[in-house]
N, C-alpha and C positions, 0 to 999 in steps of 0.2 A: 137491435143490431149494433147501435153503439156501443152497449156492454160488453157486447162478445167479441168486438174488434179491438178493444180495451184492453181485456183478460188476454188476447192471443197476443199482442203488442208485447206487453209485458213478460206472458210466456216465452218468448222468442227471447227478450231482454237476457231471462234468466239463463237460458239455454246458452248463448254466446256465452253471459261469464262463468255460465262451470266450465266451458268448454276453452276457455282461454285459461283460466287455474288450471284446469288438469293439462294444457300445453306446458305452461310457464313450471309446473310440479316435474314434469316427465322432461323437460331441458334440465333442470336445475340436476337431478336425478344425474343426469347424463355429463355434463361440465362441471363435475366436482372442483375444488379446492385444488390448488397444486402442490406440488412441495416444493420444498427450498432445499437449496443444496448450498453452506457454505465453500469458501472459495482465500485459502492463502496462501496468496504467491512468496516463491524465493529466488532470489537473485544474488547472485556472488559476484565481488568485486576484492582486488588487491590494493593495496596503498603500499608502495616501496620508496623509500625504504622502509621495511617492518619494524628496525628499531625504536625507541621511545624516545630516541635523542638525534635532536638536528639543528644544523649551524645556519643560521642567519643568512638569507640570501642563497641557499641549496634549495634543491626541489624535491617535495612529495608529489609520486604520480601514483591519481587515483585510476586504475584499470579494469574495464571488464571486457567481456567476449563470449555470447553465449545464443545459439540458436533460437528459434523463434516456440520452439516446444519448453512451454515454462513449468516448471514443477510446482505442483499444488504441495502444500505442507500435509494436509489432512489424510488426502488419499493416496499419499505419494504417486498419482499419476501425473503426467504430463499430458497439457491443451495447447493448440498451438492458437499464439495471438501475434496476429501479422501487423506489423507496424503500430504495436498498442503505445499509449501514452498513457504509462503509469503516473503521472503528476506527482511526483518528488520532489520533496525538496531538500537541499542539503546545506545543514547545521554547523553554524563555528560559534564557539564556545571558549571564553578565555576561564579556565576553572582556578576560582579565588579562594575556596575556601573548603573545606570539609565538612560545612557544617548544615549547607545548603544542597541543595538536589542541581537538577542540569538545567531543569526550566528555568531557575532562577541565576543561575549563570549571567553574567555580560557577555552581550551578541560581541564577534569579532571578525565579522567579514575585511574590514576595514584594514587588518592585520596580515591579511593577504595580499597578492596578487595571483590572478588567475590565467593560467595559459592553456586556453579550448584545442587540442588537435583531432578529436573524435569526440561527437556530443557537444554539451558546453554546461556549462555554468553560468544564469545571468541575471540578471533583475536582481541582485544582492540589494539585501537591506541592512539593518542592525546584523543581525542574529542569522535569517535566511535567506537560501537564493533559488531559483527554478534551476532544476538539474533535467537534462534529458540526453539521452543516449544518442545517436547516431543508431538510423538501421538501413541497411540493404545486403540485398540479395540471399533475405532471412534470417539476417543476422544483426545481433544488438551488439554493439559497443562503445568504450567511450575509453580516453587517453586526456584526463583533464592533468594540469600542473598546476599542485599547488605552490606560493612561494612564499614563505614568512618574511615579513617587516618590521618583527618587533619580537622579544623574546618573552619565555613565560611558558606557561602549560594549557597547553590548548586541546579541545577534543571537536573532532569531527564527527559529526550524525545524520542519520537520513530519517527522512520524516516521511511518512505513507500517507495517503490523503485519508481523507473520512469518507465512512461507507457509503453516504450519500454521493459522491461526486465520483465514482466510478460503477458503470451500467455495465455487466457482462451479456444481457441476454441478447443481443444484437451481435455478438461475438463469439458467445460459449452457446452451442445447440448441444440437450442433454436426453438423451432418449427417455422415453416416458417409462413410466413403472413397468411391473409385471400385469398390473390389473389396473393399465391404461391411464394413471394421472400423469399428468404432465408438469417436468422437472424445469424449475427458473434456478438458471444460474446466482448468486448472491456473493458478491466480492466482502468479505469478511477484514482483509489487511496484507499488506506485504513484509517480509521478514528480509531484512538486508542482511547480509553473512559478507565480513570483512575478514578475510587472510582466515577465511577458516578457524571462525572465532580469534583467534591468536591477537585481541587488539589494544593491548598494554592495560589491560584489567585495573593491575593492582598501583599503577600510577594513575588510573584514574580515581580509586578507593583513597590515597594518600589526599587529593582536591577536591572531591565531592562526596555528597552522600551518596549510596550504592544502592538506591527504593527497591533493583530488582534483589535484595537480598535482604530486603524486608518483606513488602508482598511479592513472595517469590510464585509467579506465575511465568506460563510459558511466554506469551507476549512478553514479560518487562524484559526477561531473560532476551530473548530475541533483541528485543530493544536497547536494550542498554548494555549487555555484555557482548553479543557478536554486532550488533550494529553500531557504535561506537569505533572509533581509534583517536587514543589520546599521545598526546609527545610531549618532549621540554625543547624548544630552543634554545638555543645557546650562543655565545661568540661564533 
C-alpha cells in the first residue's frame, strides 16, 4: 500500500508540473515582446535680435510659443504632452579658438545677466543652467533676456537630456500592432531649431571646430548648426 501511495504522490507531482509549463508556454505564447517606437521632439525658438553683432549692455531675447501638440521628427506626427518637462539645459559658451570643438569651449554664464519674463533660466553654473518654459492653458512659452557683461564671441546652446531621464510611456499611449503587440513609447532626443536654422553658422566656423561637418549626421547637424546661435559683442 505504501508503494502505490508513493508512485500516485509522485504521479500527481508530475502532472502539476507539465501542467504549469504548458500554462507558463501558452502565457508566454500569448504576451509576446513589444516594440519600441522611437521618439524626437522639435521645438522652435527665436533669439532677436538675429544679427551676429551686439553692443554691450543691449538685450537678446530668447522666445518661444507653441501648443501642447509636439512634433515628433521621425514621423512627423504630432502627440500632445500636457505640461511635460523636457529637462533642458541652456549653454553659454565664450568660443576662443578654431581649433577646438564647443565641449571644450570656457563655460560663460557668468558673462551674462538673466531677465526671466516667461519661463526662466536658473541654477546657472560655469557652462549650464536649467531652462524651462512657462505652460498654460496648453501652451509653452518662454521670453527669457539675455544681457552681455563682457565682450567677445559667444555661442548659445540647448542641451537635451539623456535617454534615460525621460519616460514617455506614462504620457504617450501607442495602440498595439496589427497582430496585437503592444507599442512602448521610447524618447530618442529633442532637436531645438533656432530662427529657423538661420544661427550665425559661419561665425561660429571662424571660433570653433564645426564636428557636425566632420561626422556629418542628422543629430550633430540638429545640434550644432540649427540649435546653436553664436554673436560678437562689441562697445
Amino acid at each position: 500500500m505504501g508503494g502505490n501511495n508513493k508512485f500516485k504522490v509522485q504521479g500527481l507531482i508530475s502532472l502539476a508540473l507539465l501542467l504549469s509549463i504548458s500554462l507558463t508556454a501558452s502565457r508566454c505564447e500569448r504576451e509576446e515582446d513589444p516594440m519600441y517606437r522611437d521618439f524626437i521632439f522639435v521645438l522652435n525658438f527665436e533669439i532677436n535680435p538675429a544679427d551676429s553683432l551686439i553692443s554691450l549692455g543691449d538685450t537678446l531675447w530668447l522666445t518661444a510659443e507653441f501648443d501642447n501638440k509636439i512634433e515628433d521628427f521621425i514621423s512627423k506626427e504630432k502627440f500632445e504632452l500636457i505640461d511635460f518637462n523636457f529637462k533642458t539645459l541652456l549653454g553659454f559658451f565664450r568660443l576662443q579658438g578654431k581649433t577646438i570643438g564647443l565641449p571644450l569651449q570656457p563655460g560663460a554664464t557668468s558673462s551674462f545677466d538673466l531677465v526671466n519674463k516667461k519661463g526662466s533660466v536658473s541654477n546657472a553654473f560655469e557652462t549650464f543652467a536649467d531652462f524651462d518654459f512657462d505652460y498654460n492653458s496648453g501652451m509653452y512659452s518662454c521670453e527669457i533676456g539675455i544681457v552681455p557683461k563682457s565682450k567677445g564671441v559667444f555661442c548659445l546652446n540647448f542641451l537635451s537630456p539623456a535617454s534615460r531621464d525621460i519616460r514617455l510611456s506614462n504620457t504617450i499611449t501607442l495602440p498595439d500592432t496589427a497582430d496585437g503587440k503592444k507599442v512602448i513609447p521610447l524618447y530618442r532626443n529633442i532637436y531645438y531649431v533656432i530662427n529657423d536654422g538661420q544661427t550665425n553658422f559661419e561665425l561660429y566656423k571662424k571660433h570653433c571646430v564645426a564636428s557636425s561637418e566632420i561626422l556629418i549626421t542628422t543629430d550633430n547637424i540638429y545640434y550644432e548648426q540649427k540649435g546653436t546661435f553664436t554673436f560678437r559683442v562689441i562697445d
